[in-house]
VOGU-3710 file (C-alpha; in Angstrom, 3 decimals, decimal comma):
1> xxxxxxxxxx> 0,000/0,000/0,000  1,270/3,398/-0,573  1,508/6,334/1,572  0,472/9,132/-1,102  -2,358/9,128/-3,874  -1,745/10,856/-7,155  -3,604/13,557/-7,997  -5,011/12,399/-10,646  -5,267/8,595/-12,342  -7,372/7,746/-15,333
11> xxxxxxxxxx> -6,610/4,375/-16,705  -8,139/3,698/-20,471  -8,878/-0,194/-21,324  -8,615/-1,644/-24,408  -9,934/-4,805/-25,121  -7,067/-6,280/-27,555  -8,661/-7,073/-30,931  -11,790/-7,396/-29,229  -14,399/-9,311/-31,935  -11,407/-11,487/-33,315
21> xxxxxxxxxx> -10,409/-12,533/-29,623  -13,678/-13,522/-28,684  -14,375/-15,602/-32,023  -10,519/-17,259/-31,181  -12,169/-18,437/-27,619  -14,883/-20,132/-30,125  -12,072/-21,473/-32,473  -9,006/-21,872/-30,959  -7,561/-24,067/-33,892  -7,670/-20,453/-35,794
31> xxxxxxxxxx> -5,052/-19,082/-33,519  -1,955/-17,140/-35,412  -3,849/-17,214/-38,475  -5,217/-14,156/-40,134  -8,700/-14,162/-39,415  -11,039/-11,778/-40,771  -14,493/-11,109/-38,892  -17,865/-9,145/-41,123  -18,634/-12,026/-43,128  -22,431/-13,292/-44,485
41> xxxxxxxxxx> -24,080/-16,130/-41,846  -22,945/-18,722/-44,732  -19,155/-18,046/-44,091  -20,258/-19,782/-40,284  -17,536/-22,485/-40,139  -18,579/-26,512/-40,756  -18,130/-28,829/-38,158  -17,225/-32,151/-40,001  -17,941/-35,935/-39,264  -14,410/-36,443/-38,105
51> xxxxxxxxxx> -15,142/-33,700/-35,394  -12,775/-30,851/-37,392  -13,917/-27,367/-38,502  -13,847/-25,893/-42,508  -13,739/-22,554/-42,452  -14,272/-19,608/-45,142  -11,794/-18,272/-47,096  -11,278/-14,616/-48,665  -10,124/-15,759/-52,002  -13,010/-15,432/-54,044
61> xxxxxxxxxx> -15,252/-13,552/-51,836  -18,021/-11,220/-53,829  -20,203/-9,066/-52,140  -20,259/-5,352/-50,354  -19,328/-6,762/-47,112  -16,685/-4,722/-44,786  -14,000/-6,070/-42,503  -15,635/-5,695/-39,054  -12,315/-6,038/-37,375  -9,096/-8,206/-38,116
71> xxxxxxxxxx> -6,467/-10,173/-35,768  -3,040/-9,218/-35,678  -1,616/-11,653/-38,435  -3,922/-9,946/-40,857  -3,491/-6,758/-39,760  0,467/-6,934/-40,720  -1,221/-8,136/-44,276  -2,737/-4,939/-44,576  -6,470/-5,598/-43,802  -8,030/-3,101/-41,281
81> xxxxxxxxxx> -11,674/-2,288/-39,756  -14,060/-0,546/-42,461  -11,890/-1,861/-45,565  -14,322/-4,151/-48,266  -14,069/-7,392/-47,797  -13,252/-7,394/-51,536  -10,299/-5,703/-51,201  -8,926/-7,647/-47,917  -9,614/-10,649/-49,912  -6,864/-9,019/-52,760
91> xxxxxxxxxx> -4,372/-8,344/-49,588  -5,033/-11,874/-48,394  -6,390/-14,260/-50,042  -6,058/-17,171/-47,658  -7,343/-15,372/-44,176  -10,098/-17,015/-42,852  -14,075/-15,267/-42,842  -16,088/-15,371/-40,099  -19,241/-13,800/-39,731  -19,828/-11,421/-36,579
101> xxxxxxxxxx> -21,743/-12,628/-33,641  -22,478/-9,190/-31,605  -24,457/-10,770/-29,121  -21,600/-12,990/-28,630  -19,523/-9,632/-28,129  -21,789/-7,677/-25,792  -21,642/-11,061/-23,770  -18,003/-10,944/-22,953  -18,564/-6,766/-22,775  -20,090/-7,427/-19,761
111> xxxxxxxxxx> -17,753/-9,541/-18,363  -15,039/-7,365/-18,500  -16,195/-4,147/-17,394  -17,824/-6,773/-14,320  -14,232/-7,538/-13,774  -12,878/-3,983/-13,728  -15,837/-2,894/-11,804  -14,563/-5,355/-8,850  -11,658/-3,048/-8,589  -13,176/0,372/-9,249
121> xxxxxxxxxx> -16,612/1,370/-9,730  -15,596/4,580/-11,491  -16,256/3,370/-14,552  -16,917/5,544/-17,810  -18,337/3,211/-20,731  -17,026/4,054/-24,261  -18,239/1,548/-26,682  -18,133/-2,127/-26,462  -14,685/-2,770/-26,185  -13,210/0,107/-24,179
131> xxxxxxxxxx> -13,557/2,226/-20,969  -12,166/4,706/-18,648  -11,379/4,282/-14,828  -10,397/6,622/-11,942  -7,835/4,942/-9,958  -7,208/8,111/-8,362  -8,985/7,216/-5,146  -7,193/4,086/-4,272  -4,339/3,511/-1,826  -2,669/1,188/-4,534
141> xxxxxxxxxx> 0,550/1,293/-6,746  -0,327/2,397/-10,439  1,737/-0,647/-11,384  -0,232/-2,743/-8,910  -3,462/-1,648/-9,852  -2,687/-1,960/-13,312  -1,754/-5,966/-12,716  -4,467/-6,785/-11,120  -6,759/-5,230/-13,860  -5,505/-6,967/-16,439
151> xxxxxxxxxx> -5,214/-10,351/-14,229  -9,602/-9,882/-13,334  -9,790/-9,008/-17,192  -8,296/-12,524/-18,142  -9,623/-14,602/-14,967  -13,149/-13,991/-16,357  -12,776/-13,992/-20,010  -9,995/-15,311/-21,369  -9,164/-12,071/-23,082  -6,279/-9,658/-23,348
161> xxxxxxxxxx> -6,477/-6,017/-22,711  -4,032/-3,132/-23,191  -4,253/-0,211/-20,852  -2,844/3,056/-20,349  -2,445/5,067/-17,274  -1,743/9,224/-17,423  -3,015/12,311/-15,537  -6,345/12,583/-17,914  -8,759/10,824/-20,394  -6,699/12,371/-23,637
171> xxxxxxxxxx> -3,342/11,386/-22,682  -4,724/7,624/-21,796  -6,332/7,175/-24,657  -3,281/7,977/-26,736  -1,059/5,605/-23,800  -3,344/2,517/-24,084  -2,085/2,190/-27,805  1,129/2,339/-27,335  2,452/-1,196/-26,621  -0,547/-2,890/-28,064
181> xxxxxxxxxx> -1,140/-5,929/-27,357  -1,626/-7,153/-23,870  0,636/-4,049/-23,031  0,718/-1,565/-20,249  1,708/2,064/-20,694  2,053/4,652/-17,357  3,150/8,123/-18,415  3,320/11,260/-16,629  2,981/15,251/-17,430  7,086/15,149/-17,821
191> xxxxxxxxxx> 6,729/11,952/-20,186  5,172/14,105/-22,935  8,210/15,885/-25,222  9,523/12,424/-24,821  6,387/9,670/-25,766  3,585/11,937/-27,133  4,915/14,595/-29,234  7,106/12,047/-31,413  3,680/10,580/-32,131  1,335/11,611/-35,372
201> xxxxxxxxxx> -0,852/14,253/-34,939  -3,305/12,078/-35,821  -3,415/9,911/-32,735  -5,164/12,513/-31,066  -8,618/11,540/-30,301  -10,712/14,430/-31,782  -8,175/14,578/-35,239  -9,836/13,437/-37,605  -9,083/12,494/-41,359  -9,870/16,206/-42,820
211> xxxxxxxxxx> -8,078/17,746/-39,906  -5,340/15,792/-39,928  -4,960/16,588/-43,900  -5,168/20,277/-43,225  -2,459/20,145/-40,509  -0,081/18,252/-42,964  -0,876/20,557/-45,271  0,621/23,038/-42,932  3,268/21,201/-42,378  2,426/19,370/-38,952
221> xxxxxxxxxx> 2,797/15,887/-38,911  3,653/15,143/-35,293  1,963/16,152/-32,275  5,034/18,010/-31,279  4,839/19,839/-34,422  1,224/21,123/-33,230  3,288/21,930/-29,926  5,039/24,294/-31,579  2,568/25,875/-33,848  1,484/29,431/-33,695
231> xxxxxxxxxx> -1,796/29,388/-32,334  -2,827/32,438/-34,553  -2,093/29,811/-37,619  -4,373/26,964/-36,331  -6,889/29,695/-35,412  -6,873/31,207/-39,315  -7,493/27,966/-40,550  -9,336/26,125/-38,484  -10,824/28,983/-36,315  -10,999/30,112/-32,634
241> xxxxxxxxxx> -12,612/27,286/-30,940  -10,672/23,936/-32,382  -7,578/25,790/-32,721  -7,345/26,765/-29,131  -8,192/22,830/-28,302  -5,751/21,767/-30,368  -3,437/24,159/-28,363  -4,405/22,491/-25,679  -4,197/19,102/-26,339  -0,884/19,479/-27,829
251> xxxxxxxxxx> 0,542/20,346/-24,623  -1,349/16,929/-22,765  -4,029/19,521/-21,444  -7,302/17,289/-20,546  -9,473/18,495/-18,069  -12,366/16,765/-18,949  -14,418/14,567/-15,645  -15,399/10,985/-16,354  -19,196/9,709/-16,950  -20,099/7,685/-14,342
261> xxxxxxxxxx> -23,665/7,226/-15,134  -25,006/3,538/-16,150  -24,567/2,866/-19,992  -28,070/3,571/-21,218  -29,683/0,166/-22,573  -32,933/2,185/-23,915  -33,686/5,605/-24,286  -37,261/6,682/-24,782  -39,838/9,774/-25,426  -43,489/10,117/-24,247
271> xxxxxxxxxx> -46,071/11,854/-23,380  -49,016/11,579/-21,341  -52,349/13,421/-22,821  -54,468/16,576/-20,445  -57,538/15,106/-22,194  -57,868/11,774/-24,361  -57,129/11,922/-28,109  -58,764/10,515/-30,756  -56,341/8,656/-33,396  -59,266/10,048/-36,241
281> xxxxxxxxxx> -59,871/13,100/-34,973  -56,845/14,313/-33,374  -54,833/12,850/-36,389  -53,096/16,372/-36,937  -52,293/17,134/-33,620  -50,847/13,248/-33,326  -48,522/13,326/-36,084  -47,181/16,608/-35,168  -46,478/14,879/-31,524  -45,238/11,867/-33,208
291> xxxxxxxxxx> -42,573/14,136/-35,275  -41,326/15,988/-32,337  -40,957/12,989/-29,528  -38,732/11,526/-32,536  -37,078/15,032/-33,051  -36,326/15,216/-28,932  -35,084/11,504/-29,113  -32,221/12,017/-31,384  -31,025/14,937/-29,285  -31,181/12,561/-26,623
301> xxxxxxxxxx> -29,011/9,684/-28,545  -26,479/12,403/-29,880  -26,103/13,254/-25,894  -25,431/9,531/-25,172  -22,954/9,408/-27,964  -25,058/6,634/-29,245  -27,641/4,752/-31,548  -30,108/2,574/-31,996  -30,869/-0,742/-33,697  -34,317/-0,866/-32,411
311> xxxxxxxxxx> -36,906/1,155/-32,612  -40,494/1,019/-30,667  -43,462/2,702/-30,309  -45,734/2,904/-26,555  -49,389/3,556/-27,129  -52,364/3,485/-23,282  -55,528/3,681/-24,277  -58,127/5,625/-22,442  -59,187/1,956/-20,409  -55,190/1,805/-18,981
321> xxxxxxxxxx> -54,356/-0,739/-21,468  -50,762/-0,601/-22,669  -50,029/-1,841/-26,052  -46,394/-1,754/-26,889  -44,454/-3,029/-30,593  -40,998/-2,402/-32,031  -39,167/-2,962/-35,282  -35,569/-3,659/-35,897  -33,532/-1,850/-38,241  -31,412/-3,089/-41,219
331> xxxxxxxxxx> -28,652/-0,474/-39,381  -28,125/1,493/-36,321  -30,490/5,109/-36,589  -29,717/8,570/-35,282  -31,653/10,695/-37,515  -34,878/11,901/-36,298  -36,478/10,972/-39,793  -35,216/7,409/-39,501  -36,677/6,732/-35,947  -39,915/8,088/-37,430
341> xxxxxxxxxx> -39,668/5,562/-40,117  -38,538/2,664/-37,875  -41,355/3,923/-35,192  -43,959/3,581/-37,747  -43,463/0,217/-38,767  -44,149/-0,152/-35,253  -47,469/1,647/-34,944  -48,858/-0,111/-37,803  -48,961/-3,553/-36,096  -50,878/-1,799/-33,063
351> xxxxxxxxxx> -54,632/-2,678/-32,905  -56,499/0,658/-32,640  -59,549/-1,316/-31,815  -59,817/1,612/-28,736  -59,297/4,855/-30,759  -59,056/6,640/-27,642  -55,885/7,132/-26,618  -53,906/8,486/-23,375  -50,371/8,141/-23,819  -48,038/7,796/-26,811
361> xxxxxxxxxx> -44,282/7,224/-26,484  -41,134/6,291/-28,767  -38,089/4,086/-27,407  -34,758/3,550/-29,002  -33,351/0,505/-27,294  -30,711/-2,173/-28,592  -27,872/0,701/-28,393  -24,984/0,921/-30,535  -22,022/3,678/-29,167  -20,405/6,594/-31,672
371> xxxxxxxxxx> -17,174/4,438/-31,685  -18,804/1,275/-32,435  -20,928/2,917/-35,219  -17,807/4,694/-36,955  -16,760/1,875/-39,020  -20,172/0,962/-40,177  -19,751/5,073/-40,822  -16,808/4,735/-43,310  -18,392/1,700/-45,645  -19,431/1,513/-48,861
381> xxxxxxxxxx> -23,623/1,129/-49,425  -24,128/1,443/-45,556  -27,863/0,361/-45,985  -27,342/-3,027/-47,085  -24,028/-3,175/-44,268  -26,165/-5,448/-41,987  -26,979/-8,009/-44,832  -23,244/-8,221/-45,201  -22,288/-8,742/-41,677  -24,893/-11,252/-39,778
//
């Protein structure tokens, strides 16, 4: 135990090749082979009479399918998250296909944040496969803590995880990355000329692709480069506000508090009536409700940094009766107009036997976070993505 606390710990977890890993638990026989995960359900492997396994192959494949996420091996064969499964099949040929399982995935999600949780409850949720945690408040080693982390990680799933350790949630984000995988990273304020600013700018959490091709057009390509730019260039062409955080986060500057609140498994919008309404009659009046509770629910996804892969509609009648029906989507929905859509396929399958109605809500439940949604974000034909993958 040790006598002094830091001032400030934030750990960020990585789950190492997340998908890939947890398919590898399924198939160990595929371990150090390049296997490649977003394939149709008829790339499922065969279990044969002789108690073996044929598995899918790229070489061939046809279709708009993306790679969902790679392991290692292929990775060093040039096949990434978001790329076409057409293309990783050019770059290699003889990885194996497997088609994703994400209930499989938010399975073993679970299980590792439970793990983490048994050594700090301060827990901020960012996607599936990664999360933050204050270690400031325990009497513990960094290196210690840090062990035993990654020891609860494996104890209940099997799974590797990379983590970083730094002053703030910017700076750990970067670390966790840096010794991928299965590797530990614990850098201070003075660590920064040193580790960060060698990096590319583009490791920065918050540079993207278009920023990070205006900064090399300016000549920055490392984050110490950015360290050293004049902030009245960033600000000219990139103006006041993201120029002054770039400032900022060039120099490790993070002062941003961790999330602590539950990851959200629904979100939902409704409203109860002063005086009944009539689905005829009030029709008008309805839709124009029906618009806006869709309206205040995307707000309320783009708060939670997430999306939605279900959509469902809430409808009391005037008796107390509670009627409620939901659609899935063919991909996860932000837009206001596309929960409207979704919702509607909902309403149509609810008997309006009782026209009289009390209360009318819209849910968005079967949640999807920003990160998790980006590489669906970056594919080609992203409406037929979810024939590709399952």
């Amino acid at each position: 135990m040790s006598n002094s606390q830091p001032e400030r710990r934030i750990a960020h977890l990585d789950m190492d090749a997340f998908y890939a890993s947890v398919e590898l638990l399924r198939y160990p026989d595929l371990r150090g082979h390049a296997v490649v995960i977003g394939g149709r359900s008829t790339t499922a492997p065969l279990s044969l009479a002789d108690g073996t396994r044929r598995y899918a192959q790229l070489a061939g494949y046809t279709g708009r399918g993306v790679v969902t996420t790679s392991t290692y091996e292929a990775r060093a064969l040039g096949v990434f998250s978001a790329m076409g499964l057409m293309k990783a099949a050019e770059l290699a040929p003889e990885a194996y296909l497997l088609p994703a399982d994400f209930e499989a995935y938010r399975h073993y999600s679970r299980l590792f944040k439970q793990a983490v949780a048994s050594v700090s409850e301060r827990i901020e949720n960012r996607g599936i496969d990664e999360i933050y945690i204050d270690l400031s408040h325990l009497d513990y080693d960094t290196e210690y803590l840090v062990g035993l982390l990654k020891e609860r990680v494996f104890e209940a799933t099997g799974l590797h995880c990379s983590i970083g350790v730094t002053p703030n949630k910017l700076l750990s984000k970067i670390a966790s990355d840096l010794n991928k995988p299965n590797g530990v990273s614990i850098l201070s304020m003075d660590d920064i000329p040193s580790v960060i600013w060698p990096l590319a700018v583009n490791k920065i959490n918050g540079v993207g692709p278009k920023a990070y091709q205006k900064l090399q057009a300016l000549g920055i390509e490392r984050i110490g480069d950015l360290a050293a730019a004049a902030p009245a260039t960033l600000q000219e062409h990139f103006g006041a506000s993201y120029a002054y955080w770039l400032t900022q986060v060039a120099q490790g500057i993070d002062d941003r508090p961790l999330d602590f609140s539950p990851e959200p498994k629904s979100i939902s919008r409704e409203t109860t009536f002063e005086r009944n309404m009539h689905v005829r009659h009030d029709r008008h009046e309805l839709s124009a409700l029906f618009l806006r509770l869709c309206s205040q629910l995307e707000l309320d996804l783009r708060n939670k940094a997430v999306r939605a892969q279900t959509i469902g509609v809430k409808v009391r009648f005037h008796d107390f009766s509670t009627v409620t029906r939901d659609s899935s989507v063919d991909e996860p929905v932000l837009l206001a107009a596309d929960i409207h859509q979704a919702a509607g396929l909902s309403l149509r399958r609810v008997p309006f036997t009782n026209p009289s109605i009390r209360l009318f809500g819209v849910k968005a439940s079967n949640l999807l976070t920003e990160e998790e949604c980006q590489r669906l974000d970056e594919a080609p034909r992203q409406l037929s993505l979810y024939d590709d993958l399952l």
